[in-house]
N, C-alpha and C positions, 0 to 999 in steps of 0.2 A: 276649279273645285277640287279638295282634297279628299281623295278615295278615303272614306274609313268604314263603311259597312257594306253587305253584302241587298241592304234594302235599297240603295241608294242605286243599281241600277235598274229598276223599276222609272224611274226620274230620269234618267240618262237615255231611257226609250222614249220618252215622249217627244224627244227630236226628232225617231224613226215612224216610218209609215211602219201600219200592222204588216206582219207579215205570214205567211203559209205555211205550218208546222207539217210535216207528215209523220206520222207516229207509227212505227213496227212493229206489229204483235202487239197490239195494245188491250192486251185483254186482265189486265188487273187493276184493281183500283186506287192505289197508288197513282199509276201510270195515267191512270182517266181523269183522276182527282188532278193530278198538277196539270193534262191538259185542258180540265175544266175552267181551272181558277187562271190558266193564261189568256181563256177566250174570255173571261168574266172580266178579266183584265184591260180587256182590247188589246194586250202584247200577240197576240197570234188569231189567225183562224185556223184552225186543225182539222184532218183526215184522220181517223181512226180506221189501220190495217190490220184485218187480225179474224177470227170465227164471229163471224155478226152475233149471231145466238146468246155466244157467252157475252160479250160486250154490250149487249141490253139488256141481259140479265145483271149484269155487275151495276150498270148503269140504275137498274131498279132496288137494287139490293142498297145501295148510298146514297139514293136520294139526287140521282144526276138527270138530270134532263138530256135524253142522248140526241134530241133534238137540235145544238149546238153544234153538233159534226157531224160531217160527210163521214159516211163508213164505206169502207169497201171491202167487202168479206176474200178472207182466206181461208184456206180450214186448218194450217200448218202454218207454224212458225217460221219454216224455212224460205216458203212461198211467200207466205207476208214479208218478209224485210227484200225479198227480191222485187215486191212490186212496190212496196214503199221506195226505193232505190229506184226503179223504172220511174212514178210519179216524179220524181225530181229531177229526170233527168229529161222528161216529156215537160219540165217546168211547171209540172202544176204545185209543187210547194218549193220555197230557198231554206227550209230546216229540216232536218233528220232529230228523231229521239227513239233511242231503244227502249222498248215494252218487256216483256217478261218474256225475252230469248234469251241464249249466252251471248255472253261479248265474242265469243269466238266466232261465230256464227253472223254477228253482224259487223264483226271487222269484216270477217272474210268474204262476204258480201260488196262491202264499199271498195275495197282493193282488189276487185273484180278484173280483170284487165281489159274483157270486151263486153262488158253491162255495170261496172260499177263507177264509182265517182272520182275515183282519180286520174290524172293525167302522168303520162313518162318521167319521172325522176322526181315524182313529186312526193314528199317525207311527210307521213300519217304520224302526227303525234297527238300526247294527250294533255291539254292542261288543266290543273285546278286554283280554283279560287281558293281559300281559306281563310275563316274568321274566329281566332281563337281565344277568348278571355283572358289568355296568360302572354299574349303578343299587345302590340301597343297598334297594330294596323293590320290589314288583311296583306294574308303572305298570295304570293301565285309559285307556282312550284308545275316541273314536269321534269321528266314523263315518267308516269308511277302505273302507268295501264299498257303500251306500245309497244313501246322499245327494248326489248330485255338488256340488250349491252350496245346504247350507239355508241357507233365507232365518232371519231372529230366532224367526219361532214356532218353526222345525226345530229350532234351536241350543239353546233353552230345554228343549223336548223331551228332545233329547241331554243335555243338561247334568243334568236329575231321571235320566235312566238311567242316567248314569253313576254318579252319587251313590245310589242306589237299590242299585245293584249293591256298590259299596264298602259302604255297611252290610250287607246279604249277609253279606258275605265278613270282617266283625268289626268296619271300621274306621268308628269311632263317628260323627267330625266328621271327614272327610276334608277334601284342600285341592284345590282342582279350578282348573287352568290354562288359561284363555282365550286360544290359542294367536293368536296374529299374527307379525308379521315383526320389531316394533319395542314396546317398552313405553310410547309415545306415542299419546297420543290423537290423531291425524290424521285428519281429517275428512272426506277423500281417501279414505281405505283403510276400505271395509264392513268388514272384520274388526276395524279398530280399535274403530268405533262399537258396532257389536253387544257385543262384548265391553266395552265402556266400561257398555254399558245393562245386560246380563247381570251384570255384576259390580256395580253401582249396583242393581239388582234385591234381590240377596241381600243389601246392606248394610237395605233396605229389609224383608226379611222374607220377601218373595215367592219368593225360593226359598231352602229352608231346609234344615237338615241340614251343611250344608257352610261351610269357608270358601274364598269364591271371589275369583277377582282375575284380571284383564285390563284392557289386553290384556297380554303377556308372551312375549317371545320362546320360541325354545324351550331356548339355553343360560340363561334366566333360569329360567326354570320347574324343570328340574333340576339345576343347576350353583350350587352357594352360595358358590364365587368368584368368578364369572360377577355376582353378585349382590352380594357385598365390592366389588367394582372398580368397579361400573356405579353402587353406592350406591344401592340403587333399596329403600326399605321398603313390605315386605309378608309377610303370613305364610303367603302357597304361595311365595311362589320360593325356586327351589334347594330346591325339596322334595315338589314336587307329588304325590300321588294319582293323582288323572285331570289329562285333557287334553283338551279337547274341540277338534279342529282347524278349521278354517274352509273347509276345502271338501274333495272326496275324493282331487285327487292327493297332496297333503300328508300327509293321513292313509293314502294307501293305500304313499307313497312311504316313510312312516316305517315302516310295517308289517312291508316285506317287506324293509328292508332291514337292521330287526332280526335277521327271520326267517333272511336270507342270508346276512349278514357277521357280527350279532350271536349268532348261537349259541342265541338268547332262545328260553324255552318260552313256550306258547301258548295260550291257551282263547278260542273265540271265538262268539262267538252271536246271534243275531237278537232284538230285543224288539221289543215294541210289539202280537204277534200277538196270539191267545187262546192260545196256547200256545210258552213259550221254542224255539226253531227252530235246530238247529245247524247254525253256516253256516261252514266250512271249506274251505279251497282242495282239489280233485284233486292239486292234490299236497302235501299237507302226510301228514306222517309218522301211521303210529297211534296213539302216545302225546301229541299235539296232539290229533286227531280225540278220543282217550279225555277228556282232561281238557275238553274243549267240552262231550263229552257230561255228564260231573258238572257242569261250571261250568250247564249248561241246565238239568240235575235239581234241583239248587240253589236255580237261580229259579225253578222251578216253582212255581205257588201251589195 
């Protein structure tokens, strides 16, 4: 099946068992709403972590049946994603979703070193879905939330989850774009190099699954005029899959300004933990927040 919308993995879960959401701080209704409509779904059962009080009161206030989830009170946000984090790791849920904390707070939670969910050497990235009206397929892109500058081992990292994720989601041999400024190897510019090594990597075997090419701007990557004009041969430009950017303003700037001018739908999520972790903006809508939670169930192993 050919990955083309973001509704399509709702259908790709009905291969998986439900599985056990835990939600941090889940005290807004955003946050309740997309956990609602994922148990309405049968994609999840969920725990709501967070001040019981206000979460039945939000729960009244929209019309939610709070009856639906287990709650388990905190009275602080800070507590709350520390015992959301503890539930998963006593296994009583395999999904993590942030509720109305900061992301900093619930990174630095997960990357805990003796209570949180990672293991020794293991790289926390972030990645996104993306479904844009002006693209001709849903792009995956990272990391625009994690990483401020990964060095080559990050990149390489990023580069298998990206690719990891597209077959997920159907697409066999995906083409994965090594973002830089210029399609020149310049010697000057770390994004050109890494990306010259990363893509000389997979011509080599060493990373596999994909066909990969960098470095490549970003009108090359998706634009196949862009790619007529420049004359540049390769088989991701003008057609890329993923995107793997070169550091996080770039990625974080492409993000949102999909999210803001581009109209684009969303799924977004953390890897690398022991358990897929939804990582979404406080303000992002609940049908983004819903599809993060399937795209996380998804990768659940």
């Amino acid at each position: 099946m050919r990955f083309t919308d973001l509704e399509q993995i709702f259908g790709l879960l009905k291969k998986k068992g439900r599985q056990h959401l835990i939600v941090a701080w889940a005290v807004d209704a955003h946050t309740i709403k997309a956990a609602e409509k994922s148990v309405d779904m049968k994609l999840v059962d969920a725990t709501l972590v967070g001040d019981e009080a206000t979460i039945l009161q939000v729960c009244k206030s929209n019309g939610i049946d709070a009856g639906k989830f287990s709650i388990v009170h905190q009275s602080t946000d800070t507590s709350a994603v520390e015992k959301a984090v503890d539930l998963i790791n006593r296994e009583k849920g395999n999904l993590l979703m942030k509720g109305n904390l900061s992301s900093d707070k619930y990174i630095r939670t997960i990357l805990n070193k003796e209570r949180g969910l990672t293991d020794p050497g293991t790289i926390l990235s972030h990645v996104t879905v993306l479904k844009m009206a002006t693209y001709h397929k849903p792009l995956i892109i990272g990391d625009v939330a994690i990483i401020p500058r990964p060095d080559l081992r990050q990149k390489i990292a990023i580069a298998n989850y990206l690719i990891n994720t597209a077959h997920i989601l159907g697409t066999d041999l995906p083409k994965l774009s090594l973002l830089a400024t210029t399609e020149q190897v310049l010697p000057g510019m770390q994004a050109c190099t890494d990306a010259a090594i990363i893509s000389k990597m997979a011509d080599r075997n060493q990373i596999k699954g994909a066909l990969v090419d960098g470095p490549l701007s970003l009108d090359l990557s998706i634009n196949i005029d862009s790619v007529k004009i420049k004359g540049v041969k390769s088989e991701v430009a003008g057609d890329a899959d993923c995107i793997l950017f070169p550091n996080i303003e770039t990625g974080n700037v492409f993000y949102k300004t999909v999210a803001q001018f581009g109209g684009g739908e969303q799924a977004a999520v953390l890897i690398g933990a022991r358990v897929p972790a939804v990582l979404s903006s406080r303000g992002d809508n609940t049908q983004t927040k819903l599809y993060s939670v399937a795209l996380a169930a998804l990768l659940s192993q």
